[in-house]
Each structure stands twice: as structure tokens, then as C-alpha cells.
KEDREN-744847 format. One line per 2 residues: number of its first residue (from 1); their letters; for each residue x, y, z of N, C-alpha, C. Coordinates in Angstrom, 3 decimals. Layout:
NUM = a = X Y Z X Y Z X Y Z ~ ...
This chain:
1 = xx = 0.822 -1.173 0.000 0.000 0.000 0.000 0.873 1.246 0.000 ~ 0.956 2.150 -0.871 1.673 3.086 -1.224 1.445 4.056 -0.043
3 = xx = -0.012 4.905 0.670 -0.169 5.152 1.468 0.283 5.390 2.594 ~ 0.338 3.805 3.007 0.679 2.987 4.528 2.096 3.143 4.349
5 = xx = 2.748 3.206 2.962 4.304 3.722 2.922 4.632 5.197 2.897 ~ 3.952 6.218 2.639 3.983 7.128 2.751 4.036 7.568 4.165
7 = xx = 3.246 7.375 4.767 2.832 7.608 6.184 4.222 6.972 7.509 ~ 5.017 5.801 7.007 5.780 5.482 7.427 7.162 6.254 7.228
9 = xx = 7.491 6.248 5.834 8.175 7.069 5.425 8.724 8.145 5.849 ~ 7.070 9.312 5.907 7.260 10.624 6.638 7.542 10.273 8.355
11 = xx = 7.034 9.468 8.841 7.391 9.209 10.167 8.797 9.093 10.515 ~ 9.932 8.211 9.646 11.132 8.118 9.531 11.797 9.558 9.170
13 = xx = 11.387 10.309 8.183 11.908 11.489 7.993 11.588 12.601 9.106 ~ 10.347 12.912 9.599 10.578 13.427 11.035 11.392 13.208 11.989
15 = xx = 11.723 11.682 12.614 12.655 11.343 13.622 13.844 11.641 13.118 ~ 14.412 11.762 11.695 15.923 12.036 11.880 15.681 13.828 11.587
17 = xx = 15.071 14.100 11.276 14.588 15.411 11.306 15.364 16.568 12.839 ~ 14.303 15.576 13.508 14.364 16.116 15.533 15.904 15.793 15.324
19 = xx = 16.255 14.582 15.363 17.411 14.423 15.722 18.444 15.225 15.216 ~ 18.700 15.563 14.163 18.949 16.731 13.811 19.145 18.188 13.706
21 = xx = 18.207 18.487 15.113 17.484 19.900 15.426 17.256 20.831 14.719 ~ 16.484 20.683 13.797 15.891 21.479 12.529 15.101 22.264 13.558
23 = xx = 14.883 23.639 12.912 14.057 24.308 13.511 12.387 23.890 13.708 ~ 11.789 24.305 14.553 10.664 23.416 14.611 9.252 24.066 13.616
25 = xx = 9.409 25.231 12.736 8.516 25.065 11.577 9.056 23.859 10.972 ~ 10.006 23.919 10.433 10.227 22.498 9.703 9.453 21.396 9.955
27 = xx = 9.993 20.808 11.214 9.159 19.907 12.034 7.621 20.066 11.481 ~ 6.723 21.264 12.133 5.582 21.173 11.896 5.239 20.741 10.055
29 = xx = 5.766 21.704 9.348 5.605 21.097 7.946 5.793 19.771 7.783 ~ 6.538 18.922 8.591 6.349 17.603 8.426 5.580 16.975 8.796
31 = xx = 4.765 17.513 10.330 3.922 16.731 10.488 2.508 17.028 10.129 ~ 2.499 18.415 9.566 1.091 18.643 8.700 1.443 18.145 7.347
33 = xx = 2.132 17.320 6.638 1.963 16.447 5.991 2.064 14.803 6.360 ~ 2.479 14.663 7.032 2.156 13.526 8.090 0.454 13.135 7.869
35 = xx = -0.274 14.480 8.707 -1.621 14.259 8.818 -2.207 13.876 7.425 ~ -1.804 14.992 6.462 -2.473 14.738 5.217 -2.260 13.081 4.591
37 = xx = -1.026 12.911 4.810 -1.011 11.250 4.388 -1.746 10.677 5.607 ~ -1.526 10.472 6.426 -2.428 9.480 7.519 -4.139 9.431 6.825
39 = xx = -4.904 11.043 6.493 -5.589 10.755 5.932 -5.656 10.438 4.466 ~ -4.783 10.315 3.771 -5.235 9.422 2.457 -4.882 8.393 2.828
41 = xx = -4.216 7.342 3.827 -4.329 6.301 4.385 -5.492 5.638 4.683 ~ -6.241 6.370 5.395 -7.334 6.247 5.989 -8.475 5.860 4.670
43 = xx = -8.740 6.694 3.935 -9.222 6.625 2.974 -9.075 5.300 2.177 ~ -8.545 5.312 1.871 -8.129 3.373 1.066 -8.319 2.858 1.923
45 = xx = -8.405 2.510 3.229 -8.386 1.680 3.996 -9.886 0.556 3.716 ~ -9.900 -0.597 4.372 -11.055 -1.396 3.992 -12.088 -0.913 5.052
47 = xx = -13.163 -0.932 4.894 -13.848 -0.410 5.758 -13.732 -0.866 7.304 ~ -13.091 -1.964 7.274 -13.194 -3.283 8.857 -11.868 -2.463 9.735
49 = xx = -10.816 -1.877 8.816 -9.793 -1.376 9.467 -10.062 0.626 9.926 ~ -11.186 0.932 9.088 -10.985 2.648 9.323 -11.134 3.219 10.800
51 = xx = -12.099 2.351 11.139 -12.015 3.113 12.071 -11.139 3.315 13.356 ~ -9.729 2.073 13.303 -9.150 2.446 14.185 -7.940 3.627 13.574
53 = xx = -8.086 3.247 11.982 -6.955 4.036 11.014 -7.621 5.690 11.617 ~ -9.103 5.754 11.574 -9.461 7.541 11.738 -9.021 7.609 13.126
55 = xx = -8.780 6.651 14.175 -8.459 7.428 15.412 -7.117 7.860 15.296 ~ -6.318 6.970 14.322 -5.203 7.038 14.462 -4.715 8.876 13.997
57 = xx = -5.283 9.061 12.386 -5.420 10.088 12.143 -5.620 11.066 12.925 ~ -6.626 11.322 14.219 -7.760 11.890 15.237 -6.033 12.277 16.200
59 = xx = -5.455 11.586 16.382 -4.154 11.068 17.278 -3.284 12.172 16.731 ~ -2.865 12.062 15.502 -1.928 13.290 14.411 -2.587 14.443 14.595
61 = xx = -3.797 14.708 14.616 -4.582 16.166 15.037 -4.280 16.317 16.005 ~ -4.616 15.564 17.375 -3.749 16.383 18.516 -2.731 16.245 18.627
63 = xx = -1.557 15.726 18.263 -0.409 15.704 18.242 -0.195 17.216 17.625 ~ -0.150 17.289 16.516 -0.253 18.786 15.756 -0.361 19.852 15.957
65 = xx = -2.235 19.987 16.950 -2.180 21.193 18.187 -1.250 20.973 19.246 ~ -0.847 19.685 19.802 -0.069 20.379 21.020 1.685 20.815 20.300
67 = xx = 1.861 20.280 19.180 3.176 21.105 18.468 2.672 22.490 18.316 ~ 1.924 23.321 18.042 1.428 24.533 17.306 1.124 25.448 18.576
69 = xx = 0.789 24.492 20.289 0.705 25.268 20.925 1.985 25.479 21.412 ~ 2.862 24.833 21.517 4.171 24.774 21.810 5.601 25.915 21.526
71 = x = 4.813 25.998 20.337 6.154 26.783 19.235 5.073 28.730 19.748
């Protein structure tokens, strides 16, 4: 699933990201595309799996606000 690789992907490129200490817009641009793939993840998903895939998504939204309240 191209998706489910996307979503992994960007997850790997965030962690060496931090590790790195990129400034933290950066960061956020990664993980507001993060979200956007999680939801086209979600989307393909089979219907039997979405709904733990939308919490997961639901999970990247607050993750996101508490980065945005942070900075």
C-alpha cells in the first residue's frame, strides 16, 4: 500500500529530522503532511480497518495542536 508507505516514510523522515534539530517550523511542515497522508491512508483503507486508522489520524490532530501550541 503506497499510502501505509507514505505515512511510514514521513514518520522516519521526522525522527531524523528532531534528531537533527531542525528548527521546529520544519518539524511542523512535516507533520502537517504527516496528517495529510495518515488521511489518504485512511481513505483506502477497507472499511473493517478505518475506524481504528481515523483514530489514528484523530491522534496526528492532537499531536499537531499540542506542536502549534508549543512553538
Amino acid at each position: 500500500m503506497d499510502e501505509a508507505r507514505s505515512v511510514l516514510d514521513r514518520l522516519d523522515r521526522i525522527a531524523t529530522l528532531d534528531a537533527a534539530d531542525v528548527p521546529a517550523a520544519v518539524l511542523l511542515d512535516e507533520v502537517r503532511e504527516l496528517v495529510r497522508e495518515a488521511e489518504a491512508w485512511v481513505a483506502v483503507e477497507p472499511r473493517s480497518l478505518r475506524r481504528e486508522a481515523a483514530r489514528a489520524v484523530e491522534r496526528c490532530h492532537v499531536a499537531l495542536e499540542e506542536v502549534l501550541q508549543a512553538i
